[in-house]
N, C-alpha and C positions, 0 to 999 in steps of 0.2 A: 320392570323396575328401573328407575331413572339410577341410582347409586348403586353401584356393586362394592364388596368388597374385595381390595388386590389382593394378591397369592402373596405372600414376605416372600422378598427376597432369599430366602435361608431353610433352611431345612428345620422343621418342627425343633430338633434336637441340636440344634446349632451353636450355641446360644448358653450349652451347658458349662460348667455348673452354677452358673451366673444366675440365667434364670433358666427354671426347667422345661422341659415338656411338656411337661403334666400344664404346668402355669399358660403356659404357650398355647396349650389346648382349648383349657376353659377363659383366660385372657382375652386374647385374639380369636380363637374357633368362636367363643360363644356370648361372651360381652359385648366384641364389638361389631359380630354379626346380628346378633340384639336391636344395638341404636344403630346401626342400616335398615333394618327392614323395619324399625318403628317409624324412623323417618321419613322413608320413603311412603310409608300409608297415611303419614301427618300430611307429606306434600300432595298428594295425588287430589287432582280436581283444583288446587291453591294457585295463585299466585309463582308462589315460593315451585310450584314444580317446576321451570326451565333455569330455574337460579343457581350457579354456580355454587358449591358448599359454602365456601366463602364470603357471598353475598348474605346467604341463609345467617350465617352465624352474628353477621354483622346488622342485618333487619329483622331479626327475631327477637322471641321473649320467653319465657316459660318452658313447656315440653321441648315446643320445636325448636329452641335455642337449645336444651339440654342436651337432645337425641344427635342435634347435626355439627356443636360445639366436640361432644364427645366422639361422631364418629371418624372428625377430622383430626381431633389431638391423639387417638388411638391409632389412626396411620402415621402420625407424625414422630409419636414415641416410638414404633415396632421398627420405624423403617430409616432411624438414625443407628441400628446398632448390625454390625458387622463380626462374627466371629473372626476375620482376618484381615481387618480394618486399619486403619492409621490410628496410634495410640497418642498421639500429641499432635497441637493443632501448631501451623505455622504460619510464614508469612504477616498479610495484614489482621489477622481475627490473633494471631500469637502475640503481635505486637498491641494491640488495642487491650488485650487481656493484661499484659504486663502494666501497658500505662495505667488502665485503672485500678489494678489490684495486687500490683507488684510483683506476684510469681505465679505461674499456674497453679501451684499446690493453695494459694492461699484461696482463687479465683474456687475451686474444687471445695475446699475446707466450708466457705462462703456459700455454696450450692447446697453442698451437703445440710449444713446448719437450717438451712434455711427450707429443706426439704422436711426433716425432721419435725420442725415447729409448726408444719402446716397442721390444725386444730382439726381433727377427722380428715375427710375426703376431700381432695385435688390434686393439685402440682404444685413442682417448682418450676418456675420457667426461665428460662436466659433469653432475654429480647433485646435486638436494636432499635433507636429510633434515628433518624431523618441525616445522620450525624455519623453514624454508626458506634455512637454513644450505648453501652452495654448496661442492661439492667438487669438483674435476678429480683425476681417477684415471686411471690407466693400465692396462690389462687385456690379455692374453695370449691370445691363439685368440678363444674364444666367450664372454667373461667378461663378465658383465652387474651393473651394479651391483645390478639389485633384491634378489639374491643376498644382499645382506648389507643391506635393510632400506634402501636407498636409491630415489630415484625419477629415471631418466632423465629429462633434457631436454633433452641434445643430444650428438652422439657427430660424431666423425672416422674413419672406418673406414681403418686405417693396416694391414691384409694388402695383398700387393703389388700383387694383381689388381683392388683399386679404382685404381690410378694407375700403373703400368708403360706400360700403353700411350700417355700422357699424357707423363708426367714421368720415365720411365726411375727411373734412382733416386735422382732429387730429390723425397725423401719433405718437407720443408723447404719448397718451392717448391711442393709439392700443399698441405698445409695451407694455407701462405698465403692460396692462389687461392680458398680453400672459404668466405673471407666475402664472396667477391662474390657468392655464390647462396643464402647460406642466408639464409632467413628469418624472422629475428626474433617476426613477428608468431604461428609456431608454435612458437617457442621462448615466449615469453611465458605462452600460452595452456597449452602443459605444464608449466609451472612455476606458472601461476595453479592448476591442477587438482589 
């Protein structure tokens, strides 16, 4: 298998009461162990087998856009959040935050809102572009900013199966909870890169 999936960081129960176990289990054990081994059977014999994820997600369409979109935003969400992480970003991504949205709480308030309204399954995402100009976008299914010439640095995964077992359907009340684990100091370091 050209893709594997990494080990988190963190210990299954890490992460509590944020997100659970149990979430954690079927989330990451079984989701996005899913769109790895779909994709990898999409790619085999293709083109697209020696491709970078990256590449994949950016010359795809259809399935193999969905499977390898997904299995890259499903490491990208599991593997920003740290149970003993930096709780506030600083430096230049602290400062870029204030210039465009005056305080972190409103930058947070603005994520949150904006997670909330996505219409069924996606993301929210925080992108830079070229500039290190900060956008919060909203994205439907598998939608990835790099798509359109942007570079993630940090995402809210709002399909229902990151949070139902958690939060039923206070999608409002998962967001919130998601700054007490993420960590800053890999949000910083993705937007320094």
């Amino acid at each position: 298998m050209k893709f594997t999936q990494p080990k988190l960081p963190y210990a299954q129960d890490a992460l509590e009461p944020v997100i659970s176990s149990r979430t954690i289990e079927y989330h990451y054990g079984k989701h996005e162990k899913a769109y790895i081994d779909t994709l990898n059977k999409l790619i085999e014999g293709t083109d697209y087998e020696n491709m970078a994820l990256e590449d994949i997600i950016l010359k795809s369409d259809g399935k193999l856009f969905n499977q390898a979109s997904q299995a890259w935003n499903h490491i990208f969400y599991f593997f920003q959040f740290n149970p003993d992480g930096y709780r506030e970003p600083s430096g230049t991504l602290r400062s870029q935050i204030e210039k465009q949205f005056g305080t972190l709480d409103e930058f947070k308030k603005q994520v949150e809102e904006a997670g909330v309204a996505v219409f069924g399954s996606g993301y929210v995402w925080v992108a830079k572009d070229e500039n290190g100009e900060l956008y919060i976008q909203q994205a439907k299914n598998a939608e990835n900013p790099m798509t359109q010439g942007l570079k993630p640095i940090l995402t809210f995964d709002v399909w229902e199966h990151a949070y139902y077992l958690d939060y039923q359907n206070l999608r409002a009340s998962y967001l919130h909870k998601l700054w007490d684990i993420l960590d800053w100091s890999i949000i910083e370091m993705r937007y320094e890169n």
